[in-house]
N, C-alpha and C positions, 0 to 999 in steps of 0.2 A: 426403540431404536429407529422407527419405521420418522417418529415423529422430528428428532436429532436430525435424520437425514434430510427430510423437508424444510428443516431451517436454515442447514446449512446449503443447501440448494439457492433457497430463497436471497440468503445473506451473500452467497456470489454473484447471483443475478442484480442485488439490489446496487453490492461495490461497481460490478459493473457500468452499471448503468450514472451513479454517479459520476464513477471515471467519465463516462461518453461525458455529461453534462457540465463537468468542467472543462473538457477541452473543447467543448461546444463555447467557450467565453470568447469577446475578442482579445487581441493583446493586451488592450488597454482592461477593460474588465480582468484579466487573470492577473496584470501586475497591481491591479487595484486591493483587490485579494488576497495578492500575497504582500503586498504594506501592510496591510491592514491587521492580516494573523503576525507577522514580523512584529510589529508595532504591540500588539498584546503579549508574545513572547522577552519584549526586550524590557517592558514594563514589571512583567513578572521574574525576570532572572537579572535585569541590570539594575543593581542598589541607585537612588534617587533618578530613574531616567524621566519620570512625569517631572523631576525640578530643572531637568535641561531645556535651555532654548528649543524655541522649534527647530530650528536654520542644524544645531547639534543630533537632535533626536531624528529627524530624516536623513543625516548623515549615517545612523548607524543602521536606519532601517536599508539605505543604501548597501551597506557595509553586509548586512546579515539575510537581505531577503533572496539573495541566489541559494545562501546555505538552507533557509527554512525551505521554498521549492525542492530545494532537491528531496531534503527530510520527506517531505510530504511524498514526492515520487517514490522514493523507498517504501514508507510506510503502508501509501496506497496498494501498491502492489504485493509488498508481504500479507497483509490482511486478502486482498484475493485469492492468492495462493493458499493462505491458511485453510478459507474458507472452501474452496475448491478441494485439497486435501479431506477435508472434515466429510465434501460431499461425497467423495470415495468409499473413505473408511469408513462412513454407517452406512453404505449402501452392499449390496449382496455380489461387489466387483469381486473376479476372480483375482485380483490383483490386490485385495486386500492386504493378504498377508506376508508380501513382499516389497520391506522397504525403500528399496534401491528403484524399484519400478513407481513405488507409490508418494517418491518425491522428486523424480522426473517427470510424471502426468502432470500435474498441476504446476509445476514449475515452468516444462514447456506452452501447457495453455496459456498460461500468464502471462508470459513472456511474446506468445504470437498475439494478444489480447494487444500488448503492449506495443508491438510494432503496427497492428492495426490504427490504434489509437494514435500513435506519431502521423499514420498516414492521411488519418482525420484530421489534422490540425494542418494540413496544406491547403486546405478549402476553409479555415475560419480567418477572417480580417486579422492578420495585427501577428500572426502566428504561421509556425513553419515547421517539418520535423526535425528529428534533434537524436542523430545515434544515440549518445551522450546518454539523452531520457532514456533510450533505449534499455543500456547497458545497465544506468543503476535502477529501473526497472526492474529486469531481469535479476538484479542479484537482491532486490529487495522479495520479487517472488522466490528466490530460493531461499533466502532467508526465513521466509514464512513456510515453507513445507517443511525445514528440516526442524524448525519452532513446532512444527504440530506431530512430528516424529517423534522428536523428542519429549513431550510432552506424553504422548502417549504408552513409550516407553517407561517411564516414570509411572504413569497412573498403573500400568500395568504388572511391576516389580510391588509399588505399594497392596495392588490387588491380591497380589500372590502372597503377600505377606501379612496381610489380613487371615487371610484362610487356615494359614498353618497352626 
């Protein structure tokens, strides 16, 4: 257990710090990034887009690289919250065993992680905060605590029903 908690420690620290270091990019670097992953998405889900024109194919990376951004701002931050959840729940908090408290903590830190992190990008070239990031943020961290809830409800029922 002692060892579960150490990674999941690790594994917040580590999103973290990612997090900082993408919005440590300039604007131009982070829209470079996000063409770029766009651009491997639209290849993989859009039937023949490596046979479209270039002039076509940057239209849609146009079209689709605000929705992959956002994706990504969700995702990043449910995986934080996950893993921040994770750091709880193998740890010896008196708050383990109370759900309601124990996807508030980690939802909340996520989410002020989150507003830190918009407040960092008013000091990077090319970039600025953005409530917006803010809020799907935030509901990407809640996403991801009630994901680790749930999940351990689940292993928990299956647990019990092993034993019987």
């Amino acid at each position: 257990k002692r060892s579960l908690n150490i990674l999941f420690i690790l594994l917040s620290m580590t999103l973290a710090i990612m997090i900082f270091f993408f919005s440590s990019d300039t604007g131009e670097e982070s829209g470079s990034k996000s063409s770029r992953v766009t651009r491997l998405f639209l290849s993989l889900f859009v039937e023949d887009f490596k046979n479209l024109s270039e002039e076509e194919q940057e239209s849609l990376i146009g079209e689709y690289s605000f929705v992959v951004r956002k994706i990504a701002h969700f995702s990043e931050y449910a995986a934080l919250s996950f893993s921040i959840y994770g750091s709880f729940y193998t740890s010896n908090s008196p708050f383990r065993n109370n759900r309601r408290i124990m996807i508030f903590i980690p939802w909340i830190m996520a989410t002020l992680y989150a507003i830190t992190d918009e407040i960092h990008q008013i000091f990077v070239a090319g970039r600025g905060p953005s409530v917006v990031d803010v809020m799907i943020d935030s509901l990407g961290a809640f996403f991801g605590a009630i994901a680790f809830c749930v999940i351990t409800i689940i292993l928990l029922k299956v647990s019990v029903r092993r034993e019987k």
